[in-house]
Structures are given as C-alpha cells and as structure tokens.
N, C-alpha and C positions, 0 to 999 in steps of 0.2 A: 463458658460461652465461646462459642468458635466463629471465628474472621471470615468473613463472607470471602472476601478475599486472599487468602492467608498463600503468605511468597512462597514460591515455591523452595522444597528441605534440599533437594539436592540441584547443580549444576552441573550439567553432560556439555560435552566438548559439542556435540551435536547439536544441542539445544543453541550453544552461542555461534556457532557457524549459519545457524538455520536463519534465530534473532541477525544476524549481520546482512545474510544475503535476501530475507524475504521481500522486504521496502524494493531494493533494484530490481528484483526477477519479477514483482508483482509489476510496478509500473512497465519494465519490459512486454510482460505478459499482454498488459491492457492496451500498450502502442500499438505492437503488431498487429493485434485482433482486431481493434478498434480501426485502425489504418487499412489492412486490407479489407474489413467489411464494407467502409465508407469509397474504398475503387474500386470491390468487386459490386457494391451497389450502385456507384454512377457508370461502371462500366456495361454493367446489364441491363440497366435501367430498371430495379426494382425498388421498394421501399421510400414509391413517392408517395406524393400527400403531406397533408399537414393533422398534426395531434395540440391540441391546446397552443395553439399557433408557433407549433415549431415543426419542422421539417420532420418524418416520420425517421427519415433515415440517422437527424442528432436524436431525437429522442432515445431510440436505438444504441447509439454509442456512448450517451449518457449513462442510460439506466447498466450499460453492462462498464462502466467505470466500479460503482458500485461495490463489486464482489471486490472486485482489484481493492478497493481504498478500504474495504472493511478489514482483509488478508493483511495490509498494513498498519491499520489501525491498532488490531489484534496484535501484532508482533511489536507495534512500541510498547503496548501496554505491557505484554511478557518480557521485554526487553527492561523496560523498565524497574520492574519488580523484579530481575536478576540483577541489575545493578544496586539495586538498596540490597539485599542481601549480601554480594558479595561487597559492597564496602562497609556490613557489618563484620563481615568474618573476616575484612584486615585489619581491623580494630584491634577484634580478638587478638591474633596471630600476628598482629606487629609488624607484618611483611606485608609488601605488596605484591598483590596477586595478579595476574594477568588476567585474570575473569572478570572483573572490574571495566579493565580497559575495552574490553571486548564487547562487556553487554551497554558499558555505554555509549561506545564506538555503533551497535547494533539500533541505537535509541536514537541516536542525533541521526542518520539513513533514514530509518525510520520515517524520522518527522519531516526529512528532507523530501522521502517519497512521495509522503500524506503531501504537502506541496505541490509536487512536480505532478500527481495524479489529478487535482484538483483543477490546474494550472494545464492541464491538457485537455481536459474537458471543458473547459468553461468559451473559449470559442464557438463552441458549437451550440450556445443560444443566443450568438449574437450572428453567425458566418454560415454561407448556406453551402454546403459541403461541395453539390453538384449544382451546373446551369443545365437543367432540362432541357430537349430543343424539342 
C-alpha cells in the first residue's frame, strides 16, 4: 500500500534554497503587485464599484493574495516533509546534517510568510483603498 503522501527519497541543494526563499519572494511578489495595482487603480480611476459590499478594487487584491498564499502554503508543506526526512537520515548517520537546518529554517519563513500574507490582505475588508472624488 503506497503513502498518499510519501517524503520526498532524495534532497537537492535547490530544492532547500527554493523551500528557504519561496515564503519571502511570494509575499514580495504579492506586495508589489497588489500595491501598485491598488495606485495604479486609484490613480486612473478604475476598478470602482462595489462586489458583495466590498470595494471592487480590495476584492481584486484579495482574490490575487490567493495564488501568493497557496505558493507558500505549498512550500511549507514541502519544506516540511524535507525536514522529517532529513532528521531521519541524521538518526541514521549520527551526524548532523545541514539539510535539516535548512529545510526547517525553510519551514519557520514559511509559516512566517502564510502570516505576513494574510496580515497584508486583511485590511482591505475593512479599509477603502482609494477616496473617489
């Protein structure tokens, strides 16, 4: 019978740099986008209106939070599952390994990101982005 989820056999030097930096470049990713969408739309004045009583233009910065928080989502979960593995295989090998350090160091970012991603959207159903005139 085979693990739905079963860890991943091997660990690449790539894979724990990728796990490390995905969490900060995604919320990076979703500040800037999200930030200049919300002044290049009060600047132009588009993306007025209201959708299920919220400003067309949060709804907009909400829903593209989204991809951002799943991208980190997905990388604690992989991060994760690199770290039980490598702190099986310094069981084994009686040494400490620096993969270890890495993919949990990639895991704690991570969840920091999920946070910080969270935590930058959530103004935006309480705060009206732009004053129309």
């Amino acid at each position: 019978m085979t693990r739905p989820y079963a860890p991943p056999t091997s660990i690449t030097h790539r894979g724990l740099v990728l796990g490390l930096l995905a969490g900060p470049l995604a919320w990076g990713g979703y500040f800037l986008v999200g930030y200049l969408l919300a002044e290049s739309a009060c600047f132009l004045g588009f993306l007025r209106g209201e959708v299920l009583g919220l400003d067309l233009l949060s709804l907009v910065v909400i829903l593209l939070s989204l991809p951002f928080l799943a991208v980190s989502i997905y990388s604690a979960f992989r991060t994760y599952r690199t770290w039980r593995v490598a702190k099986e295989r310094e069981q084994e090998m009686e040494a400490y390994d620096y993969n270890q350090f890495l993919s949990l160091s990639g895991f704690t970012l991570n969840i920091l990101f999920i946070l910080t991603i969270i935590l930058t959207a959530v103004p935006h159903f309480f705060l009206q982005p732009c004053v129309w005139s």
